[in-house]
Backbone bond lengths (Angstrom), bond angles and torsions (degrees), N, CA, C in turn:
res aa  C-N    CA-C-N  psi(-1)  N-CA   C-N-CA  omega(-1)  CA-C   N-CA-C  phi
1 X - - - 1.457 - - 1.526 109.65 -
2 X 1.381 108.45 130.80 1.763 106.09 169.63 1.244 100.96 -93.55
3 X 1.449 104.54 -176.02 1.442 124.75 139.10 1.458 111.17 -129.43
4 X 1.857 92.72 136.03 1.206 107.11 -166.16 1.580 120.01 -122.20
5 X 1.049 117.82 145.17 2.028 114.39 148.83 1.423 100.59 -86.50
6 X 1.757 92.64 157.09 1.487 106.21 179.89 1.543 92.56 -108.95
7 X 1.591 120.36 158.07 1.082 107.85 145.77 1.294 125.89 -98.46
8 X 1.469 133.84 135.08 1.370 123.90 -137.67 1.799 104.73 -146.51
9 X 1.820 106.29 114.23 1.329 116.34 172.39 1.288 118.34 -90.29
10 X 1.668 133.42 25.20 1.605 104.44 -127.28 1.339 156.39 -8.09
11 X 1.570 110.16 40.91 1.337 113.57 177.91 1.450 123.85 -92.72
12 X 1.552 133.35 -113.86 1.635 121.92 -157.68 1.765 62.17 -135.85
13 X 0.765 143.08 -82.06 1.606 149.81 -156.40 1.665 88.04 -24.51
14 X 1.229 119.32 -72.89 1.601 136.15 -136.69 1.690 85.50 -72.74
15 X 1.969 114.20 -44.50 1.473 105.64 -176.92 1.843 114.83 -68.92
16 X 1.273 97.10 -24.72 1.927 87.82 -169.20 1.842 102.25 -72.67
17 X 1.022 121.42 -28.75 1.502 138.71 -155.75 1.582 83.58 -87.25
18 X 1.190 146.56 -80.23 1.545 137.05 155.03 1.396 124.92 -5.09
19 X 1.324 94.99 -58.33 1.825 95.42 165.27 1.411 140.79 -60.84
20 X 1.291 88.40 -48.90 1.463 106.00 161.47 1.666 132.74 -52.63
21 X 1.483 89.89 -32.57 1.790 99.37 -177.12 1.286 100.54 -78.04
22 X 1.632 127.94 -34.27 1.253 123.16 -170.29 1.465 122.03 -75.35
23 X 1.832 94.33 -38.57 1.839 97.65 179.09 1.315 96.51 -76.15
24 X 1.230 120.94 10.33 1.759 102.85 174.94 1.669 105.96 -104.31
25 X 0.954 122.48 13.27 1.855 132.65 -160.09 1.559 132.23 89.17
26 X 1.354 93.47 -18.92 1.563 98.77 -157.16 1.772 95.70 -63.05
27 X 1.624 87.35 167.06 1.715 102.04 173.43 2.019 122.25 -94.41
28 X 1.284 112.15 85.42 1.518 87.47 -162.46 1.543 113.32 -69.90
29 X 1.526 125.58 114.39 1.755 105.40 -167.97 1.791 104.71 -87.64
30 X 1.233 116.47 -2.94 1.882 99.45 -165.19 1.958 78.58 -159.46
31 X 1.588 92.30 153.76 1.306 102.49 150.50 1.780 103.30 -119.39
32 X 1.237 107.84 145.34 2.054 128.25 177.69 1.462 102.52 -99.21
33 X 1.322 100.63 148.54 1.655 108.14 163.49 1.520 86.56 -165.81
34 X 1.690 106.83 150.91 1.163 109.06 -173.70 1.700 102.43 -93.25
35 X 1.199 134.28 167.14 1.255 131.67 158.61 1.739 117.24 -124.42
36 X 1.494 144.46 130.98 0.987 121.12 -154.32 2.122 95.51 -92.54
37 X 1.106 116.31 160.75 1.351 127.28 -159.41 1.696 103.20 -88.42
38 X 1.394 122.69 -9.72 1.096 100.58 157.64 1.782 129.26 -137.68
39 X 1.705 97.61 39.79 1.178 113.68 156.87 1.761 131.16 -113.83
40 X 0.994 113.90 108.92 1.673 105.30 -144.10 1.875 94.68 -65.30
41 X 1.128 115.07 139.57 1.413 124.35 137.59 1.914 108.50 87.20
42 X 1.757 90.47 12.87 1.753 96.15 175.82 1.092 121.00 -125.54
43 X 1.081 128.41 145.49 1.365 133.01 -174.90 1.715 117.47 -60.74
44 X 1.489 131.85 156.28 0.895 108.24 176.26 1.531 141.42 -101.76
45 X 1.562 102.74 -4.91 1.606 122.83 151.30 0.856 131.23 -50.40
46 X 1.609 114.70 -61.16 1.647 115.17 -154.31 1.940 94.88 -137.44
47 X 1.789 104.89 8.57 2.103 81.83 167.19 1.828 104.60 76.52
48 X 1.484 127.12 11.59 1.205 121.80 -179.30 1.344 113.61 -101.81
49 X 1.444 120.88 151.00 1.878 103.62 -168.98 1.317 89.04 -90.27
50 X 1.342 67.72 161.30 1.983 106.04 -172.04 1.509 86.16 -56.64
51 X 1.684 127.37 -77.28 1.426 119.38 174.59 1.539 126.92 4.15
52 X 1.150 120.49 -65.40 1.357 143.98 168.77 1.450 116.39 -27.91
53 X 2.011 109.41 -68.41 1.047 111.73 -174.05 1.556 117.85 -86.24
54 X 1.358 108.01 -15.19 1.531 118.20 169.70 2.010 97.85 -59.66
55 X 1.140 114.85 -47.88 1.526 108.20 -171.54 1.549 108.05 -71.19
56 X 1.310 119.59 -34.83 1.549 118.41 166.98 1.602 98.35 -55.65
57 X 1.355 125.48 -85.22 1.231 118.69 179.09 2.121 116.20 2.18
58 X 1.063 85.46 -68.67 2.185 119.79 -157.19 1.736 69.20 -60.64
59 X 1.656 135.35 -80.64 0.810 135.92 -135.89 1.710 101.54 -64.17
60 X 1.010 100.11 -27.26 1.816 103.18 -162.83 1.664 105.48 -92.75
61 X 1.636 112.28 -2.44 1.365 113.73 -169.27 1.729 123.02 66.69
62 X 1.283 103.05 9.66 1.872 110.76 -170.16 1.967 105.28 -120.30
63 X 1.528 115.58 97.30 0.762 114.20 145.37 1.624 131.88 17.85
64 X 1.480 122.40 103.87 1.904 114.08 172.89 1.379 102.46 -105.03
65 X 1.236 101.06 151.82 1.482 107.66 -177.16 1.639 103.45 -136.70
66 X 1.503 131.97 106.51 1.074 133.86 166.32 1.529 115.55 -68.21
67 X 1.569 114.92 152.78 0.964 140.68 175.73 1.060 141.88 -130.92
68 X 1.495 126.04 83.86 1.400 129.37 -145.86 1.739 121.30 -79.72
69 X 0.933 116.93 127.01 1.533 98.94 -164.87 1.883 89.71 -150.01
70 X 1.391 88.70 157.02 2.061 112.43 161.37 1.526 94.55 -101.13
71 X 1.568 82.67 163.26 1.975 98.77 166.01 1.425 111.58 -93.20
72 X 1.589 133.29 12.66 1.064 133.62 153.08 1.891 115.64 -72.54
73 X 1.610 94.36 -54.31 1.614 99.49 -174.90 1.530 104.43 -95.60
74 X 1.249 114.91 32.53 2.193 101.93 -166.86 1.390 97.46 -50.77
75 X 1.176 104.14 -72.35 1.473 117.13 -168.57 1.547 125.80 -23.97
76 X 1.821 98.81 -61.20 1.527 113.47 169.50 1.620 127.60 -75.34
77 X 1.608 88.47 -25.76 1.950 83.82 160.35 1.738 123.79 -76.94
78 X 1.456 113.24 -25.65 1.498 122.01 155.29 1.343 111.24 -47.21
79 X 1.443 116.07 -62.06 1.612 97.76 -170.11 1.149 114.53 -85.06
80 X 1.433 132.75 -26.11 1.466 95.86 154.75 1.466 148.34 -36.91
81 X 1.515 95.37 -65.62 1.285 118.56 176.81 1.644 115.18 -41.79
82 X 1.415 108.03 -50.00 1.891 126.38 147.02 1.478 109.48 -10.10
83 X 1.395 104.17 -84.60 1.592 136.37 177.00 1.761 107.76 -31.08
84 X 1.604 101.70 -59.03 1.714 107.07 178.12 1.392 105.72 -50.11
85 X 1.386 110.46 -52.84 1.436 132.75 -154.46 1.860 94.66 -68.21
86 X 1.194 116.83 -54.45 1.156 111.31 175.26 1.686 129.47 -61.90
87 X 1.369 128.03 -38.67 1.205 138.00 157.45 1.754 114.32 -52.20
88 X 1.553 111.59 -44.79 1.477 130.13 -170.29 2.109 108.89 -48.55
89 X 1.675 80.26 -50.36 1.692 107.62 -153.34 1.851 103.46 -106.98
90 X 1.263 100.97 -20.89 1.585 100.04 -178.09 1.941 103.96 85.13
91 X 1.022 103.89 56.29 2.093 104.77 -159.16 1.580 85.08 -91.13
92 X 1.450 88.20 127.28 2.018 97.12 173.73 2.108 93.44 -102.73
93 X 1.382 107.83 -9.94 1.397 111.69 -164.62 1.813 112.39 -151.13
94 X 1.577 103.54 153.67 1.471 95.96 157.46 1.444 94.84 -149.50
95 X 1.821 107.96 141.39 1.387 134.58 172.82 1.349 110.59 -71.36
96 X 1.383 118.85 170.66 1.007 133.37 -168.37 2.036 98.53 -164.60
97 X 1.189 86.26 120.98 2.066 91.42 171.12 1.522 119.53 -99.24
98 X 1.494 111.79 36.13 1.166 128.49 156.58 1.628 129.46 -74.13
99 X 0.994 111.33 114.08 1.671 140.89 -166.11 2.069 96.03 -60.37
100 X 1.733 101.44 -96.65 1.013 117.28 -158.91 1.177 117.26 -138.02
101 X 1.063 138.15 7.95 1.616 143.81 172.39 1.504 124.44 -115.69
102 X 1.617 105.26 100.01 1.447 135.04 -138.13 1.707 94.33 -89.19
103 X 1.099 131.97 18.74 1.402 131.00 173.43 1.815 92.19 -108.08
104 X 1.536 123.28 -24.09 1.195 121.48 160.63 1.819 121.93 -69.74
105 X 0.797 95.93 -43.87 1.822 108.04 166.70 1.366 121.54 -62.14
106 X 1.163 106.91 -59.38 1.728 116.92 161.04 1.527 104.79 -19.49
107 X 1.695 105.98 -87.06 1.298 114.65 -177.94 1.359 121.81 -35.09
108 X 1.464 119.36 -56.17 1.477 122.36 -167.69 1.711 111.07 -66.89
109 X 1.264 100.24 -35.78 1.356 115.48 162.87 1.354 126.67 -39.47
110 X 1.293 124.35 -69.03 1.223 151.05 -161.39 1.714 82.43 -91.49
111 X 1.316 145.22 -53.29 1.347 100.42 -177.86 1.907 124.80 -91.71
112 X 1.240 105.66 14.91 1.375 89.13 177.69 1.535 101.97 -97.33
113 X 1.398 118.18 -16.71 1.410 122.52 -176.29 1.459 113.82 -58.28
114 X 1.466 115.05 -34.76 1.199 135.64 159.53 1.275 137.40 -40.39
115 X 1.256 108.74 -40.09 1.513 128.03 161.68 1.312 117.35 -123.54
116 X 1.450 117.47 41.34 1.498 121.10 153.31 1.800 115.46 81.56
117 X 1.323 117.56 7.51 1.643 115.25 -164.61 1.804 80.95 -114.94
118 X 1.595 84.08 160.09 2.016 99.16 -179.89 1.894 83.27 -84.98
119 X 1.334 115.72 153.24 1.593 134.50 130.41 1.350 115.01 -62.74
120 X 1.225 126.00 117.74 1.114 149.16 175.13 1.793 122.96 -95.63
121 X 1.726 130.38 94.72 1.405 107.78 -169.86 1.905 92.54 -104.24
122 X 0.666 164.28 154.50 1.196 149.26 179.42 1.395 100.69 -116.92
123 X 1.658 120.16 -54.54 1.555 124.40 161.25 1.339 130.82 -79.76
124 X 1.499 116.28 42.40 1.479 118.54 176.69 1.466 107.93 -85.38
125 X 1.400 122.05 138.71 1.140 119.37 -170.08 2.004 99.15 -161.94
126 X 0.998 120.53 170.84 1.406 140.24 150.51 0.999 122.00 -29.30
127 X 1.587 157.55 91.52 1.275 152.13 120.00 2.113 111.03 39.28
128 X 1.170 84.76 -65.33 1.454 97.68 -178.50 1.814 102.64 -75.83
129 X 1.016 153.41 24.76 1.384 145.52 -138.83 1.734 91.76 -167.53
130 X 1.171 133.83 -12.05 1.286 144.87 171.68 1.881 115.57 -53.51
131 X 0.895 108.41 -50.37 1.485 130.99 179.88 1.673 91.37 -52.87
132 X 1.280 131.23 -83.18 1.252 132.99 -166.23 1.795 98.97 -63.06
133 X 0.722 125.02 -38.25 1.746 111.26 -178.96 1.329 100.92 -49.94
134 X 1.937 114.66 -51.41 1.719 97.97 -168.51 1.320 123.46 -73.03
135 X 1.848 109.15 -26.06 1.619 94.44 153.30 1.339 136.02 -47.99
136 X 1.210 117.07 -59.03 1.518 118.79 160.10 1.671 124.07 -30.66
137 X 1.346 109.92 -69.70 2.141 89.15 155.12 0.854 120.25 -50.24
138 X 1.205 133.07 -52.35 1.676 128.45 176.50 1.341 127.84 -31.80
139 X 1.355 86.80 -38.63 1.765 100.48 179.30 1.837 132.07 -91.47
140 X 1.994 88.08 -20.96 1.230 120.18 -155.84 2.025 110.16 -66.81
141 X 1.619 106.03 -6.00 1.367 121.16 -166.48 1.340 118.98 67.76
142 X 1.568 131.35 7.82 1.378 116.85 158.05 1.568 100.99 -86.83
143 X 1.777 100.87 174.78 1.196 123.52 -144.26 1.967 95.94 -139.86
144 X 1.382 94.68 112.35 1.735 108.71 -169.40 1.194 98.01 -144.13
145 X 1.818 115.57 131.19 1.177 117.91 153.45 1.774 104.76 -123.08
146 X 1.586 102.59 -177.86 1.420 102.63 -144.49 1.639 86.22 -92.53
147 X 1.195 125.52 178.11 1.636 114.30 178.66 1.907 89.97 -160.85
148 X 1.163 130.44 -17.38 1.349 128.47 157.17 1.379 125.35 -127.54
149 X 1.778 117.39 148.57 1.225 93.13 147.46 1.628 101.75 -154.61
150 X 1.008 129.13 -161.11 1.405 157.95 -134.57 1.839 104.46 -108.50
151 X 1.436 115.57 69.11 1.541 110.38 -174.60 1.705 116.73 -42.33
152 X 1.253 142.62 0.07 1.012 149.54 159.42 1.460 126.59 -93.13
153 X 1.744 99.04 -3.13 1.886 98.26 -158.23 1.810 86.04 -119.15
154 X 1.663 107.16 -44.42 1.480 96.19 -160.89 1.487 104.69 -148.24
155 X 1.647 121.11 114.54 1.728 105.61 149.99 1.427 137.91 10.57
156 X 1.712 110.55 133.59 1.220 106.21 170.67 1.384 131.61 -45.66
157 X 1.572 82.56 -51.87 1.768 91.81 174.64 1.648 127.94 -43.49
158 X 1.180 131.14 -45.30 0.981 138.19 -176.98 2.195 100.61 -50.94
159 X 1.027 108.93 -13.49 1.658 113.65 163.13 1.483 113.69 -53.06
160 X 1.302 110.01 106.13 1.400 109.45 160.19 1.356 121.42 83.66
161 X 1.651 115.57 1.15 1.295 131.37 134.20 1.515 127.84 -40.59
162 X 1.431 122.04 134.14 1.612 127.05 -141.68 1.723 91.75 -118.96
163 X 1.679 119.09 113.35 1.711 117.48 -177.67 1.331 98.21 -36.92
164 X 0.735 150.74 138.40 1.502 161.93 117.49 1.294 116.22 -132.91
165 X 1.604 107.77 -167.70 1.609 97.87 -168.76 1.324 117.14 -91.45
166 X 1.206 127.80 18.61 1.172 114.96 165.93 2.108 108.01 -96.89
167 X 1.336 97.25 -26.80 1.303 98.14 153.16 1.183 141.60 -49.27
168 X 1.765 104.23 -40.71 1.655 114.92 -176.31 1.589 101.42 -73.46
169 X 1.685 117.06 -23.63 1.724 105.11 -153.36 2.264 64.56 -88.41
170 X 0.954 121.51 -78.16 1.211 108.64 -125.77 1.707 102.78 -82.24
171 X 1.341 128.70 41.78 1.422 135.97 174.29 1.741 95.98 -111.44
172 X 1.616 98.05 -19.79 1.935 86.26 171.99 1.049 136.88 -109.94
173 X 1.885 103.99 19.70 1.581 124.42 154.24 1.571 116.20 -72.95
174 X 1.769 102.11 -22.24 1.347 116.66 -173.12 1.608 120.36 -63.14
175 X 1.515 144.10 129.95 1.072 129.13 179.52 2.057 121.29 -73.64
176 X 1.653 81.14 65.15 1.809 70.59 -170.56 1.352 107.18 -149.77
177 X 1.373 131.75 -146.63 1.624 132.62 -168.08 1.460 97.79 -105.84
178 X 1.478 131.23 107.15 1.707 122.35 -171.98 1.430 96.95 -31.49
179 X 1.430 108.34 -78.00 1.659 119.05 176.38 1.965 118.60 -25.57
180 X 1.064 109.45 -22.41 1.606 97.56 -166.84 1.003 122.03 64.62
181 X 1.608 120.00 26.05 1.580 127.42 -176.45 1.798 114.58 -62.14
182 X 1.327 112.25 -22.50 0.890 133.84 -166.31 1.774 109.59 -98.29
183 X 1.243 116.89 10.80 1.654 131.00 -163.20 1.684 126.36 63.53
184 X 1.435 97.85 11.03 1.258 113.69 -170.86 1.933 120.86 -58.24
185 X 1.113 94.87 -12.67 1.335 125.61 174.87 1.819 122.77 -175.25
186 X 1.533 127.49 145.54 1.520 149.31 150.59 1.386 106.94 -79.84
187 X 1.310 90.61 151.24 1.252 103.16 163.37 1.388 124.60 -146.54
188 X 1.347 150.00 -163.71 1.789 142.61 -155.38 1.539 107.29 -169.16
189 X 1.726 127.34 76.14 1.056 98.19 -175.29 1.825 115.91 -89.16
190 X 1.478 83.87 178.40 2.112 71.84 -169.41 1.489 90.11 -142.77
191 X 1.463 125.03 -0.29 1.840 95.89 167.69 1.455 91.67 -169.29
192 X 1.382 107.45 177.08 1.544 116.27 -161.37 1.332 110.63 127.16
193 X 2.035 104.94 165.63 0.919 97.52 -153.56 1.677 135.35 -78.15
194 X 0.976 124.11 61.75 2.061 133.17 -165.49 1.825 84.95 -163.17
195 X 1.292 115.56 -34.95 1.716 88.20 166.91 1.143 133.40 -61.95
196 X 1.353 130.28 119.84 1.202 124.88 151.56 1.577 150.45 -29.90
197 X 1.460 83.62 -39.29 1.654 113.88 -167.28 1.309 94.35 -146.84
198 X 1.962 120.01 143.93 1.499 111.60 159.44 1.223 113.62 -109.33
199 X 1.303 134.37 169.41 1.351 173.57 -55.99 0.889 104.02 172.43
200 X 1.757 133.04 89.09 1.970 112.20 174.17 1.345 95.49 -121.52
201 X 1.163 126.79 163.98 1.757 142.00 -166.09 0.975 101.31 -179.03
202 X 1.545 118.35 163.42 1.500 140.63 170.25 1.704 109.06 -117.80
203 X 1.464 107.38 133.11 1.206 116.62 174.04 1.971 124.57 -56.24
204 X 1.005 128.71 126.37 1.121 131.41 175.18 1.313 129.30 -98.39
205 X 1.722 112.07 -138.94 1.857 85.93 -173.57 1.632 114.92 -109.52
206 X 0.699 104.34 167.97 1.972 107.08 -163.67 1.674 97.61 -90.33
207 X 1.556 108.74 128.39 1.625 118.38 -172.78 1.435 88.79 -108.09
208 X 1.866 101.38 131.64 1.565 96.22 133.54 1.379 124.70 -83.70
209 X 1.798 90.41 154.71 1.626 98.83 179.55 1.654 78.18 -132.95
210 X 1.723 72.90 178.24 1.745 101.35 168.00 1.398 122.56 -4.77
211 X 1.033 105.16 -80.66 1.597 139.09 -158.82 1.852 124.28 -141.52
212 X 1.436 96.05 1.30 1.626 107.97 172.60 0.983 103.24 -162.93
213 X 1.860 111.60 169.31 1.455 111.15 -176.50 1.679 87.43 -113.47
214 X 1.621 97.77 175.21 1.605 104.56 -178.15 1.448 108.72 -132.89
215 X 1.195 145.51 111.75 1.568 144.79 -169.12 2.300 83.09 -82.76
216 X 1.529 93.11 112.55 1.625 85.88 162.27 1.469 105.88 -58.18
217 X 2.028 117.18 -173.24 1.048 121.98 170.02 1.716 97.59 -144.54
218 X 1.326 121.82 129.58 1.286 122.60 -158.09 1.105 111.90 -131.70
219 X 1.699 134.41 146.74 1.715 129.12 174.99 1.117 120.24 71.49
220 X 1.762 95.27 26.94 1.666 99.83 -175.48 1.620 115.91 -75.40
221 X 1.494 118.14 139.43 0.936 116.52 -178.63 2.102 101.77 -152.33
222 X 1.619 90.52 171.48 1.674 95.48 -177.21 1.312 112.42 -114.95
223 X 1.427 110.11 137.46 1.619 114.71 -175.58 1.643 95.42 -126.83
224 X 1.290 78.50 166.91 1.914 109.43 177.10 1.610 108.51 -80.60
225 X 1.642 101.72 123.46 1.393 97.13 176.08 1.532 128.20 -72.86
């Protein structure tokens, strides 16, 4: 058994990789997400408020731990912050909900080695082996809808659509990675089975950005199952 940090987007990646560590023994003590230092109150992956993952946190009973960082120092504000996190919590490890793209592994690799913790992938697998993982959430009884995606990869519509199976048949007409390993889509889960409590909200209004749109998520709050 370790004890671990997760690294944590609230999406379906960050929840199956959680699961997994637990039905395997491990101890998860904190979930991480970085936030960048001069955008107030968003995450720094995927643009989701901190709000959000603080209520996943509450809901799942596991500790969040923000991490404030620039894209000058990411790297070195990670391992610090790592370092706290490891002294804080007793961390023999930190996860990672990275699939299949080994320039992502590299990194996580190379910085926990640095400060003494194992890299942890729990869902690393094959490129080709993607397809059956999203059945497996699909099936797994948590509860994710999509909240970004990729203005070059996929339709508005596909906003705020819930994995299920009508998701699984028609995301593999789509020209892209089922998984969204590739950013092709986010996702937000809010209940299932390691929650305690679920997750209800109302959809808000859809931002352009850059290069994707983002369906906010609003009036979030936690109920009794």
């Amino acid at each position: 058994m370790k004890n671990i940090a997760i690294s944590w987007s609230g999406g379906k990646d960050g929840c199956m990789a959680l699961h997994r560590l637990i039905e395997q023994g491990n101890s998860v003590k904190c979930l991480f997400t970085t936030l960048p230092e001069d955008i107030d109150g968003r995450t720094f992956g995927h643009g989701e408020k901190a709000e959000s993952i603080n209520l996943q946190g509450e809901a799942l009973g596991i500790p969040v731990e923000f991490i404030h960082c620039s894209f000058k120092t990411y790297t070195e504000d990670v391992k610090n912050a790592l370092i706290h996190l490891r002294n804080k919590y007793g961390l023999d490890a930190v996860a990672f909900g990275d699939l299949y793209l080994q320039e992502h592994r590299d990194w996580g690799e190379k910085v926990c080695e640095q400060i003494g913790l194992d890299a942890v992938y729990p869902l690393w697998m094959l490129e080709d082996e993607v397809l059956p993982a999203l059945k497996m959430f699909v099936e797994s009884g948590y509860k994710a809808t999509v909240i970004r995606i990729r203005d070059d990869k996929l339709p508005v519509s596909w906003l705020g659509r819930e994995l299920d199976g009508s998701f699984f048949a028609d995301i593999q007409k789509e020209d892209v990675c089922p998984m969204g390993e590739a950013g092709e889509y986010h996702t937000y889960v809010y209940d299932g089975p390691l929650f305690q409590r679920k997750i209800e909200f109302s959809y808000g209004e859809i931002l352009q950005l850059e290069t994707t749109k983002r369906m906010e998520i609003d009036d979030l709050k936690l109920v009794m199952k």
